[in-house]
VEXKOLLO-581575 format. One record per residue: y, x, z of N, C-alpha, C, O, CB in turn; residue in one letter. Coordinates in Angstrom, 1 decimal, m for minus. Glycine has a CB too. Layout:
N
<vexmar <Y X Z> <Y X Z> <Y X Z> <Y X Z> <Y X Z> "a">,
...
//
This chain:
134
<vexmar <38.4 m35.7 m59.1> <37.2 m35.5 m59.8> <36.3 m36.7 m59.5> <36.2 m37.0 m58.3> <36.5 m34.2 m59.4> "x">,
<vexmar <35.4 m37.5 m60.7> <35.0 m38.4 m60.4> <33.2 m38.1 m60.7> <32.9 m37.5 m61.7> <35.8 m39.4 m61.1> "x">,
<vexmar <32.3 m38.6 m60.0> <31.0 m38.1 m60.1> <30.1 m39.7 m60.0> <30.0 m40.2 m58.8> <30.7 m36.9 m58.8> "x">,
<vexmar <29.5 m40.5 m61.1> <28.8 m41.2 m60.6> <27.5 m40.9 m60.8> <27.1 m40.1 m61.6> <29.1 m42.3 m60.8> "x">,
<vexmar <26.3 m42.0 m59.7> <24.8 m41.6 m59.2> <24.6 m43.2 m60.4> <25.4 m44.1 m60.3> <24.2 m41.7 m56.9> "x">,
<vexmar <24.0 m43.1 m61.0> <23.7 m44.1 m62.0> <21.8 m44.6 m61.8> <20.9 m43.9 m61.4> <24.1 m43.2 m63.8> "x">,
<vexmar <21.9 m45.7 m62.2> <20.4 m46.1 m62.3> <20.4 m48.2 m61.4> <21.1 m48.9 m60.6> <19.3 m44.3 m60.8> "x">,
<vexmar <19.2 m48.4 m62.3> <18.9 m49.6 m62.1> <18.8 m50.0 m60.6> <19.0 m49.1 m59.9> <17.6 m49.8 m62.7> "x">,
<vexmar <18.5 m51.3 m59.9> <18.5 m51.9 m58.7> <17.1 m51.1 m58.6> <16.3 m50.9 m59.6> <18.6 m53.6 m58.6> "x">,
<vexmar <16.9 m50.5 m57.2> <15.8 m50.1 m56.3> <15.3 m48.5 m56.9> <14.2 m47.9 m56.7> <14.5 m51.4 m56.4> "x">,
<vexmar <16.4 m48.2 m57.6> <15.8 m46.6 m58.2> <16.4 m45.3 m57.1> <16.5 m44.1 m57.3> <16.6 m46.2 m60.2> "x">,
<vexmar <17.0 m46.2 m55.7> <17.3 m44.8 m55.2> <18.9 m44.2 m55.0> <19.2 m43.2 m54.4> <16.6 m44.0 m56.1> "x">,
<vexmar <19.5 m44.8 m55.5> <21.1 m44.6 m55.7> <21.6 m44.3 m54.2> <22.0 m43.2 m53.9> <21.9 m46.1 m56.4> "x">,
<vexmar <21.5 m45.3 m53.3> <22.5 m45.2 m52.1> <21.9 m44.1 m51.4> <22.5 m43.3 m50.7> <22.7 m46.6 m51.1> "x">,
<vexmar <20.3 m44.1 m51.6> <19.6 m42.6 m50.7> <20.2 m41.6 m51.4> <20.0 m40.6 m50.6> <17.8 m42.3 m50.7> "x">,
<vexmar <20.9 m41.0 m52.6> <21.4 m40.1 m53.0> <22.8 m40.4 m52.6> <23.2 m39.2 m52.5> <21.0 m39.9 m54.2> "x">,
<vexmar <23.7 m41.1 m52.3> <24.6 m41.3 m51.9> <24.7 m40.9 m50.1> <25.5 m40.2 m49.5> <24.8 m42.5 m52.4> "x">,
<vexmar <23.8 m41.4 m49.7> <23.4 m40.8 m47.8> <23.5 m39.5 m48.0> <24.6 m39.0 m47.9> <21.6 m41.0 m47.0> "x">,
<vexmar <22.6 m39.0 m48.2> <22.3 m37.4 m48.8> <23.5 m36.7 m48.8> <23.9 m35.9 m47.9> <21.7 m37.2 m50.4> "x">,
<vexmar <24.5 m37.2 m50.1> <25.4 m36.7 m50.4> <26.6 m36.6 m49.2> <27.1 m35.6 m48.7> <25.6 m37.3 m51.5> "x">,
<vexmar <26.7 m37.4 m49.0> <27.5 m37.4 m47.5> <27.5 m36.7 m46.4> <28.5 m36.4 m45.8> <27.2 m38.2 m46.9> "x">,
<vexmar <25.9 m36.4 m46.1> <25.6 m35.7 m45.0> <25.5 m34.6 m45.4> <25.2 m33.7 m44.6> <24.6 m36.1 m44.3> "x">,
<vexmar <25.5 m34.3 m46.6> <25.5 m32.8 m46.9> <27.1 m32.4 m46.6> <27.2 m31.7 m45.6> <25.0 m32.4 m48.7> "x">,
<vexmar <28.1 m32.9 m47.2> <29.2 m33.2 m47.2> <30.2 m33.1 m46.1> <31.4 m32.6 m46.1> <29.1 m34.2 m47.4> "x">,
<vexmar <29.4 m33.5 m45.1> <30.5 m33.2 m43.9> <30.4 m32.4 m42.9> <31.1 m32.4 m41.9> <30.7 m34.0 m43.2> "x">,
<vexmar <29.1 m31.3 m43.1> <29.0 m30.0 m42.8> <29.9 m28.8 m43.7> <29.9 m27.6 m43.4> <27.5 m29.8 m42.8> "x">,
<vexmar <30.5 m29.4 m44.8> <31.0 m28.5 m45.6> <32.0 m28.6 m45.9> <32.6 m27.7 m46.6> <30.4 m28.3 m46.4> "x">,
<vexmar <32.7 m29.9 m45.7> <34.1 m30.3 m46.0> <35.0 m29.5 m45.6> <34.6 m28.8 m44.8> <34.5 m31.6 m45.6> "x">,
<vexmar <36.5 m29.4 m46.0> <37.9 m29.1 m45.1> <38.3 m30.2 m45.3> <39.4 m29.9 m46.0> <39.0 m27.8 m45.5> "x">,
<vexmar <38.3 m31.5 m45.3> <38.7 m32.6 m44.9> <38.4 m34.0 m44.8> <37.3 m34.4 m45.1> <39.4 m32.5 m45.3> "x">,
<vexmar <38.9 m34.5 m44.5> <37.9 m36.2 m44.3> <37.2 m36.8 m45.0> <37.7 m36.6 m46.1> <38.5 m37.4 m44.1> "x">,
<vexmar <36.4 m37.3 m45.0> <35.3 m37.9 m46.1> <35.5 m39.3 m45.7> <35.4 m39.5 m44.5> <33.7 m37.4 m46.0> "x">,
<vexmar <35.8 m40.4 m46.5> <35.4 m41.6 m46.4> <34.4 m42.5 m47.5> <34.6 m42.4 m48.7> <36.4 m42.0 m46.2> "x">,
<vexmar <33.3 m43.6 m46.8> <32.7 m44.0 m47.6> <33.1 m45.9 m47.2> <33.4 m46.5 m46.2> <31.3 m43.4 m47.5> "x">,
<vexmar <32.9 m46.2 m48.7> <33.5 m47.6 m48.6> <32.2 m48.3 m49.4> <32.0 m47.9 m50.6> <35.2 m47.9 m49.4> "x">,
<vexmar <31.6 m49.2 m49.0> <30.6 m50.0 m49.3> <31.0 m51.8 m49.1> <32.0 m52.3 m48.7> <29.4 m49.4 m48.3> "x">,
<vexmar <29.9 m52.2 m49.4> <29.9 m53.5 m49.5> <29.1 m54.1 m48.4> <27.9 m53.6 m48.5> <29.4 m53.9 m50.7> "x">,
<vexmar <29.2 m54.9 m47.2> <28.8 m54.9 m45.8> <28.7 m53.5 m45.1> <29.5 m52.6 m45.1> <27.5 m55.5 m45.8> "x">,
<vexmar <27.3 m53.7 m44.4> <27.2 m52.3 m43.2> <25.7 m51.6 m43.5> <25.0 m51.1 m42.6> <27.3 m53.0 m41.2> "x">,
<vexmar <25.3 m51.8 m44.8> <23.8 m51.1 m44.7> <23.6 m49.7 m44.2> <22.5 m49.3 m43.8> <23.2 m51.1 m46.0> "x">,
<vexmar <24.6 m49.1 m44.4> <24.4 m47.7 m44.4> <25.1 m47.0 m43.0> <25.0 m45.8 m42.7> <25.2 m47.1 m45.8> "x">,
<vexmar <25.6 m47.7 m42.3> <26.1 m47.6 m40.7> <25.2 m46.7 m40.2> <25.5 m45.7 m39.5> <26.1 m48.9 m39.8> "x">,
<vexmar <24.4 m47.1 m40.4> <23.5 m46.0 m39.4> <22.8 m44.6 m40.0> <22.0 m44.0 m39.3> <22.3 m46.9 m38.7> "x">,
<vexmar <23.0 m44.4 m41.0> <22.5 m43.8 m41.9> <23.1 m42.3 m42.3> <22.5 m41.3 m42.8> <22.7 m44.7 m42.9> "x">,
<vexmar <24.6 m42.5 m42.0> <25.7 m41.2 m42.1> <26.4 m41.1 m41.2> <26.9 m42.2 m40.8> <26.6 m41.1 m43.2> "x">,
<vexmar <26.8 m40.1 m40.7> <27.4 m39.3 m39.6> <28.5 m40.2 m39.4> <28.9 m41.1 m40.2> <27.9 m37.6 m40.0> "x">,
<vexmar <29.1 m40.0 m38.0> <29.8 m40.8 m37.6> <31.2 m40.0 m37.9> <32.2 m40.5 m37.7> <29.4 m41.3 m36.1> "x">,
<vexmar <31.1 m39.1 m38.3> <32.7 m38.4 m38.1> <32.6 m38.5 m39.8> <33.0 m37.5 m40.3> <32.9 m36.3 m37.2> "x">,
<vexmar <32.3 m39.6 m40.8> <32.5 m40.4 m42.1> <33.4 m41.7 m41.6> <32.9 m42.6 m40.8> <30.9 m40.9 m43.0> "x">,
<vexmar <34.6 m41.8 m42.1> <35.2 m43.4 m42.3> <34.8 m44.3 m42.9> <35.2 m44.5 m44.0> <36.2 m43.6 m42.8> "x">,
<vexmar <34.0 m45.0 m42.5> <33.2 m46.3 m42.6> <33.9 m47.6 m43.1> <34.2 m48.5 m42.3> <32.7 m46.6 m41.3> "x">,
<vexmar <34.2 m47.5 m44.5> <34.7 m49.4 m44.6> <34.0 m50.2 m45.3> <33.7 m50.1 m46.4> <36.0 m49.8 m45.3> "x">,
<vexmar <33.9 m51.0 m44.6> <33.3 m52.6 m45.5> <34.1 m53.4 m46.3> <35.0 m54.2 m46.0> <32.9 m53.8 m44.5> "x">,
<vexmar <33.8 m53.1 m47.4> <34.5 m53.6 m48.8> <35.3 m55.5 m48.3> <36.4 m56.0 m48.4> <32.9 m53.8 m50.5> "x">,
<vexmar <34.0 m56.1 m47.6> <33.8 m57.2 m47.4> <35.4 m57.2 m46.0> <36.4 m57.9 m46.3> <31.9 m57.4 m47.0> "x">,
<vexmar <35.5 m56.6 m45.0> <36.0 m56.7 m44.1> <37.3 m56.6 m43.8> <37.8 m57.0 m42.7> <35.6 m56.2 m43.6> "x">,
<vexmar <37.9 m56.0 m44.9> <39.1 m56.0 m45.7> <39.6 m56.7 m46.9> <40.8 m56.6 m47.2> <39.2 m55.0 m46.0> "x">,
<vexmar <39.0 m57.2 m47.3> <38.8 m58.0 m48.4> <39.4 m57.4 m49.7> <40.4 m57.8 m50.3> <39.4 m59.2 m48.0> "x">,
<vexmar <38.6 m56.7 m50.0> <38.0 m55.5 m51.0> <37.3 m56.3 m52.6> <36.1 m56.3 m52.8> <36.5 m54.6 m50.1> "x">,
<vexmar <37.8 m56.7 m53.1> <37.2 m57.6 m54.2> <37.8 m57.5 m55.2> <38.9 m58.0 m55.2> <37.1 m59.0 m54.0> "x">,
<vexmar <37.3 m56.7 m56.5> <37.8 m56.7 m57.6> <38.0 m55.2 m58.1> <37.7 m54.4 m57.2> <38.9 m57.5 m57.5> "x">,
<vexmar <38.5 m54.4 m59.3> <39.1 m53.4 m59.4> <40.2 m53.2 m59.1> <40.4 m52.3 m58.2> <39.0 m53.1 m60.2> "x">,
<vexmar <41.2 m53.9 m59.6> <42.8 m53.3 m59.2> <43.2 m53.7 m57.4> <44.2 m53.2 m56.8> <44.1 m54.4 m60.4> "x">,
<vexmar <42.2 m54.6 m56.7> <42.1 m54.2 m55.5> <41.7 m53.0 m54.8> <42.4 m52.5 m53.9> <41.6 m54.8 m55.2> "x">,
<vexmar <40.3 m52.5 m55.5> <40.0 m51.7 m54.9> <40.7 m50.3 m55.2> <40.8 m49.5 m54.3> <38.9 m51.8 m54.9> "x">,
<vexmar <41.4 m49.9 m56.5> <42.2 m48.8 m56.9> <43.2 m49.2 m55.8> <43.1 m48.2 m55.0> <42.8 m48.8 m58.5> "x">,
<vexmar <44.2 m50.0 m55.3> <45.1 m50.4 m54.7> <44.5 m49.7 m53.0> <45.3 m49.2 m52.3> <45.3 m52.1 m55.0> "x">,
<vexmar <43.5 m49.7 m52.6> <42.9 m49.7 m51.9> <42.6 m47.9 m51.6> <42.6 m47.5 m50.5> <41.8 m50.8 m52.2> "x">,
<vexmar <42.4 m47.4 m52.2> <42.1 m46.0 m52.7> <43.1 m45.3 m52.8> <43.1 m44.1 m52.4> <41.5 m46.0 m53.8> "x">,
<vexmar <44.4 m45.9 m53.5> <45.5 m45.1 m53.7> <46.0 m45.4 m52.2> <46.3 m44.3 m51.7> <46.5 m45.5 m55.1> "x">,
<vexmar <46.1 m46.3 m51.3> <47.0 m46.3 m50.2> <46.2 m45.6 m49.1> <46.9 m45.0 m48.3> <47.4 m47.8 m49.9> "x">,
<vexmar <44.9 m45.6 m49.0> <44.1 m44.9 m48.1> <45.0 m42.9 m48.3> <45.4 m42.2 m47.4> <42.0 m45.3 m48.5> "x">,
<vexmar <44.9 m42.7 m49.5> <45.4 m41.9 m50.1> <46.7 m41.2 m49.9> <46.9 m40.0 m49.8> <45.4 m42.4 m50.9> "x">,
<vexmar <47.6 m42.5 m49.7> <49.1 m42.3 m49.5> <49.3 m41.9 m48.6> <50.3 m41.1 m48.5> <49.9 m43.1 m49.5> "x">,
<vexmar <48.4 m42.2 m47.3> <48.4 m42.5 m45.8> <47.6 m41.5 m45.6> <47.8 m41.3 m44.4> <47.9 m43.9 m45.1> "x">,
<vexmar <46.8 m40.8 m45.9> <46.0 m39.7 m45.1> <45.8 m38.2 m46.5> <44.8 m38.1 m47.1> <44.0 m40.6 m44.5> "x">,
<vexmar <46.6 m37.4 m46.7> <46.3 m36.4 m47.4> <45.4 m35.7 m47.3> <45.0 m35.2 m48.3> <46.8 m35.7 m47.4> "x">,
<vexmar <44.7 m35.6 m46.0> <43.8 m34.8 m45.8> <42.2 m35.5 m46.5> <41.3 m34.7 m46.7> <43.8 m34.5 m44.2> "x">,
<vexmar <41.9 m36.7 m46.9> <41.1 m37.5 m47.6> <40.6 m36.5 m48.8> <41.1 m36.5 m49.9> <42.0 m38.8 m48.2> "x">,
<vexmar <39.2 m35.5 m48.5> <38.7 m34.8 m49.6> <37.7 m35.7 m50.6> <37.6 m35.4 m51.8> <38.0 m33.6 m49.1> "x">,
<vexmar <37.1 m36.6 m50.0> <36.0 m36.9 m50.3> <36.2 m38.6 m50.2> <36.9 m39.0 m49.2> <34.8 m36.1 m49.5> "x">,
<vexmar <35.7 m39.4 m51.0> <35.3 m40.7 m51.3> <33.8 m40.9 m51.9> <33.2 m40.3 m52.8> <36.2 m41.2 m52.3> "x">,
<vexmar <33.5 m41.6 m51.3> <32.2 m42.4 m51.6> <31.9 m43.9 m51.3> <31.9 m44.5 m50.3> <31.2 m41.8 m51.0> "x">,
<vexmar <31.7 m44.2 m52.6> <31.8 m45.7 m52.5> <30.1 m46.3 m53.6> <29.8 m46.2 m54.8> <33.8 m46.4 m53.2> "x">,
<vexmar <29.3 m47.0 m52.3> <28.4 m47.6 m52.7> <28.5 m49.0 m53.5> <29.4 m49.8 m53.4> <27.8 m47.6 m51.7> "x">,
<vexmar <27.5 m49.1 m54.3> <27.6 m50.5 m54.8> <28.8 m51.1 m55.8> <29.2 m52.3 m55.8> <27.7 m51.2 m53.5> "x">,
<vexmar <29.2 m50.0 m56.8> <30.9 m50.3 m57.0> <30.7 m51.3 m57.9> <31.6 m51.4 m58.6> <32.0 m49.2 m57.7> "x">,
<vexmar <29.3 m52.3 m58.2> <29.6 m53.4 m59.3> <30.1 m54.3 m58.5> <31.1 m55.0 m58.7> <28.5 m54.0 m60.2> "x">,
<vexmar <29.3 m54.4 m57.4> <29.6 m55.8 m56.3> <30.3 m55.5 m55.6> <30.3 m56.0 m54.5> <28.5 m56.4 m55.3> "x">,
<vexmar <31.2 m54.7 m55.7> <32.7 m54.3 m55.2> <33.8 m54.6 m56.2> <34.7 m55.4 m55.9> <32.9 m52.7 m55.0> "x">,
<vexmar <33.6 m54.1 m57.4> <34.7 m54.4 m58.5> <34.3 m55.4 m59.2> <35.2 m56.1 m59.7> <35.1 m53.2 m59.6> "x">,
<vexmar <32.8 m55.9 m59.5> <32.6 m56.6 m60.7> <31.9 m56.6 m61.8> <32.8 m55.7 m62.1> <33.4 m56.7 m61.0> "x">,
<vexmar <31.2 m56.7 m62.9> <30.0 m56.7 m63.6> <30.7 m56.0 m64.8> <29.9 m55.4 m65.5> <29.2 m58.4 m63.8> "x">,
<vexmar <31.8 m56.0 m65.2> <32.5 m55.5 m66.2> <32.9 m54.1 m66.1> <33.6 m53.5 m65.3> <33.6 m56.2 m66.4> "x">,
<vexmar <32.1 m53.7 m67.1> <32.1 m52.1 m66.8> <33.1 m51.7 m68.1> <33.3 m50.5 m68.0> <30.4 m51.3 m66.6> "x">,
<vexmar <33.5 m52.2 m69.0> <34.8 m51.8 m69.4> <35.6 m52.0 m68.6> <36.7 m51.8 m69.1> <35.2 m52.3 m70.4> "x">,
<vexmar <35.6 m52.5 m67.4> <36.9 m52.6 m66.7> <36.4 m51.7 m65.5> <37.2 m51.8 m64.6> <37.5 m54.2 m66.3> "x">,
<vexmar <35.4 m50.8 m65.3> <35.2 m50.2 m64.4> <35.5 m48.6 m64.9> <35.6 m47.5 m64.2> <33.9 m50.6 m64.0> "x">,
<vexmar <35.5 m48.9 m66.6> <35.8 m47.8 m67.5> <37.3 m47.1 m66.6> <37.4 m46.1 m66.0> <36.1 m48.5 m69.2> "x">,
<vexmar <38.6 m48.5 m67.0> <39.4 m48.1 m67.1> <40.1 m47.7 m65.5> <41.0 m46.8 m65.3> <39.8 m48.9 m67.9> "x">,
<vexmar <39.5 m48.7 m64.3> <39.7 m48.2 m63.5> <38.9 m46.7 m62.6> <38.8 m46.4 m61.4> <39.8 m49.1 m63.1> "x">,
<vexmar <38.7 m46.4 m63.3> <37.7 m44.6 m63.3> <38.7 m43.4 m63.7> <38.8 m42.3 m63.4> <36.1 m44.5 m64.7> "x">,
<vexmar <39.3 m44.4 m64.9> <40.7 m43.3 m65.6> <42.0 m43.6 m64.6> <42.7 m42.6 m64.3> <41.2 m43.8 m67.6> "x">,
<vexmar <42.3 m44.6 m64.2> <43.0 m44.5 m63.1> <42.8 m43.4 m61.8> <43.3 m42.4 m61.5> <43.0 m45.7 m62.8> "x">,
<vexmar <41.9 m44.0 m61.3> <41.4 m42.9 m60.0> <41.4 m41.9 m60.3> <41.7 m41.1 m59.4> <40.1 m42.9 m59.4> "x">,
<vexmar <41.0 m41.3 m61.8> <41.2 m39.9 m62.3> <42.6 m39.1 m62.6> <43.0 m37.9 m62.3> <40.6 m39.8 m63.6> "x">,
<vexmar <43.0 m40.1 m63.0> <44.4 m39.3 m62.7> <45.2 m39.3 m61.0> <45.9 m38.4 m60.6> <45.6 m40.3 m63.8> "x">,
<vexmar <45.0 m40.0 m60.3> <45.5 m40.4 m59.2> <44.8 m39.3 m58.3> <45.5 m38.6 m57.6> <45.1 m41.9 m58.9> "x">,
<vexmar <43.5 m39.0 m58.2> <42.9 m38.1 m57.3> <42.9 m36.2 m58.1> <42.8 m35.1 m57.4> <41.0 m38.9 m57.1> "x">,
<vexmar <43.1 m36.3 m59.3> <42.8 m35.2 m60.1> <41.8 m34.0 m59.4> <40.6 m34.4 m59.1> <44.1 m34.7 m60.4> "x">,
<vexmar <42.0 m32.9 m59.3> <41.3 m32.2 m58.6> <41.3 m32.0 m57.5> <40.8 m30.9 m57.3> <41.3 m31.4 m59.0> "x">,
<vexmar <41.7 m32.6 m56.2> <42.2 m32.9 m55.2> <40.9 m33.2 m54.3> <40.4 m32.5 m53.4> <43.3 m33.9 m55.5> "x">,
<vexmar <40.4 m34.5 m54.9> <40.0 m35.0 m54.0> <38.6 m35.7 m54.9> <38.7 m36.2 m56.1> <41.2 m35.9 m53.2> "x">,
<vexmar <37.2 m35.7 m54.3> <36.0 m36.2 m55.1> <36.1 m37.3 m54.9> <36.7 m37.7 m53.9> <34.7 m35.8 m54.8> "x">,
<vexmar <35.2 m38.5 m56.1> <35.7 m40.1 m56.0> <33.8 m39.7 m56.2> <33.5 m38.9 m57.0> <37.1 m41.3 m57.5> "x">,
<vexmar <32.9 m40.4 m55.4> <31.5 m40.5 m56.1> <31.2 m42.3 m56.0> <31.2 m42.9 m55.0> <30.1 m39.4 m55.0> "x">,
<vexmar <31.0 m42.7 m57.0> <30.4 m44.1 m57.3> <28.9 m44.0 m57.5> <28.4 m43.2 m58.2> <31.1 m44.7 m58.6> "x">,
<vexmar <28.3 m45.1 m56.7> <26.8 m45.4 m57.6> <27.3 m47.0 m58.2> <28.0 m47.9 m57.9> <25.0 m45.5 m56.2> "x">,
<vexmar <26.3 m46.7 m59.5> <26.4 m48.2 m60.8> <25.1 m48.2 m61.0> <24.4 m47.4 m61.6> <27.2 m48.0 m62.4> "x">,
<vexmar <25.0 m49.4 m60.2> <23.7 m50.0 m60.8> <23.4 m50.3 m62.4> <22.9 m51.4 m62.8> <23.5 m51.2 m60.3> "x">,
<vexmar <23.6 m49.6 m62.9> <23.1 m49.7 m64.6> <22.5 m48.4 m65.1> <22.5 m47.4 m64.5> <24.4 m49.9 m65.7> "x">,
<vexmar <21.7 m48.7 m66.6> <21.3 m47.7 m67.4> <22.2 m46.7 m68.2> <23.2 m47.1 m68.8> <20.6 m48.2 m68.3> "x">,
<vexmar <21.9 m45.5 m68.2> <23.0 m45.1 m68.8> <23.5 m45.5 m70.3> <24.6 m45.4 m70.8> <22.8 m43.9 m68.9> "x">,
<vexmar <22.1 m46.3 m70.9> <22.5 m47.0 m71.9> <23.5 m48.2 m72.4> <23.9 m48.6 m73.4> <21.5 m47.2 m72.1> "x">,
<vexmar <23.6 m48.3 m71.6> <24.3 m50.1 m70.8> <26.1 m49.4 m70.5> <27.1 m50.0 m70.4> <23.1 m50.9 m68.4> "x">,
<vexmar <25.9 m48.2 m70.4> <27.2 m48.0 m70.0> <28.5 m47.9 m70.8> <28.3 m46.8 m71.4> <27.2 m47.1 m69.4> "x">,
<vexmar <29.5 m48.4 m71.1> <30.1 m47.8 m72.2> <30.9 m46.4 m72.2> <30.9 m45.7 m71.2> <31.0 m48.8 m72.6> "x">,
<vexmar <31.5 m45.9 m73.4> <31.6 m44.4 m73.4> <32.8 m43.7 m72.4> <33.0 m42.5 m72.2> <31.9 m44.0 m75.0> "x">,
<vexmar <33.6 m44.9 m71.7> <34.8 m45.0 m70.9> <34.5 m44.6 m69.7> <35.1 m43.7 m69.1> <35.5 m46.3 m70.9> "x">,
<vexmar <33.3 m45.2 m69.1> <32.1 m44.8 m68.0> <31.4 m43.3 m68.4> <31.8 m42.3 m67.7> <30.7 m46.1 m68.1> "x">,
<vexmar <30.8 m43.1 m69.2> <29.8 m42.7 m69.6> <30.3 m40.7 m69.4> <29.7 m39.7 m69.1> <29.4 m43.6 m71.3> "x">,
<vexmar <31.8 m41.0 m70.0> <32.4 m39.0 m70.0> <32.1 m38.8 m68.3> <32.2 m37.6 m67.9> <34.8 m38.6 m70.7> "x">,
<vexmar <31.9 m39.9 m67.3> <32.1 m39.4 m65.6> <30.8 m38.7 m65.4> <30.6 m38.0 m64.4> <32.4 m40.7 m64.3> "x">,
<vexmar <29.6 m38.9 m66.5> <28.5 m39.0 m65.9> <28.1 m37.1 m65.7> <27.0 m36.8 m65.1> <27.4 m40.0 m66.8> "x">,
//
């Protein structure tokens, strides 16, 4: 199941992403991990969240980061929860191609496991490939 937090630079996205998290791992039955772009949010969400820096792994692009998602995946079943901040400057400014890797992760996680993305864009700006997650 895929859920994105949508809205322009400085409207608030990653504080609803914190939130979400920490709501999250008082309520989970299984691991939660969040994958961002550097370390802004380190201090921000519980320490018993898996913490990766997009940057530190060298996380760049979409079919990296699906690659990235499916193997974290492979390797840990118990993985309920994903959250990943920042997913333009993770995957990239092309959001038809953020379309298609959204339908990937959707089939791959199905009801299993939550994928939450924030996108810095309008919902206007989004195309309709994006737009059915919202």
């Amino acid at each position: 199941m895929i859920q994105l937090i949508i809205g322009k630079k400085g409207t608030g996205k990653t504080k609803v992403l914190i939130e979400k998290i920490n709501d999250a791992i008082k309520t989970t039955t299984g691991d939660l991990v969040c994958i961002e772009k550097g370390e802004k949010i380190r201090y921000d969400i519980s320490y018993k969240v898996r913490l990766v820096d997009a940057d530190r792994f060298g996380i760049s692009g979409y079919e990296t980061l699906y690659g990235f998602i499916a193997g974290m995946m492979a390797e840990n079943y118990d993985i309920k929860e994903i959250y990943v901040d920042s997913v333009l400057k993770i995957g990239g400014p092309d959001l038809n191609e953020l379309g298609v890797t959204l339908d990937k992760l959707d089939v791959l996680t199905g009801d299993d496991t939550l994928l939450v993305f924030t996108v810095s864009a309008d919902e206007s700006e989004l195309p309709d490939t994006v737009k059915k997650y919202l």
